[in-house]
Phi, psi and omega in degrees: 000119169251136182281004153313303201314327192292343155304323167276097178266317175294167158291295177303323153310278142049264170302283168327309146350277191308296191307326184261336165298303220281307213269325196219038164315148160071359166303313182106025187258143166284190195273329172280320169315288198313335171272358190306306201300312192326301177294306194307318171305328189289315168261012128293315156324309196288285180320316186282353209045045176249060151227108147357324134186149156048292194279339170286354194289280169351301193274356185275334200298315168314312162307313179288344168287329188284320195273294175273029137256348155284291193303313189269015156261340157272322165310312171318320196291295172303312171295334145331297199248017173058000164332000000 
């Protein structure tokens, strides 16, 4: 049984998944690194203002809420399953 799968319920989880799987294909990284860096670029991107307008400012801001509701369900997950 892997207990990843049971962290993603939504589509925008999911989509983020997908999106974070995609970005650090071939790293050699867990699933807890990737959402670790994932957050971390997005506030930095956020902090630095390296988005363009209004709405990317939005998606980044959606993603990174998307990114830390995965990190505290995969830590829940893990501790769950003894990870």
């Amino acid at each position: 049984m892997n207990p990843m799968k049971e962290i993603h319920e939504t589509n925008e989880e999911n989509q983020t998944l997908t999106r974070v799987n995609r970005y650090f294909r071939g790293k050699g990284m867990s699933l807890e690194e990737k959402l670790f860096y994932a957050k971390l670029i997005a506030t930095l991107d956020l902090e630095s203002g390296q988005y363009t307008t209004a709405d990317q400012k939005e998606h980044l801001k959606m993603f990174s809420a998307s990114v830390d509701k995965l990190r505290k369900e995969s830590a829940g997950v893990s501790t769950q399953y003894g990870a």
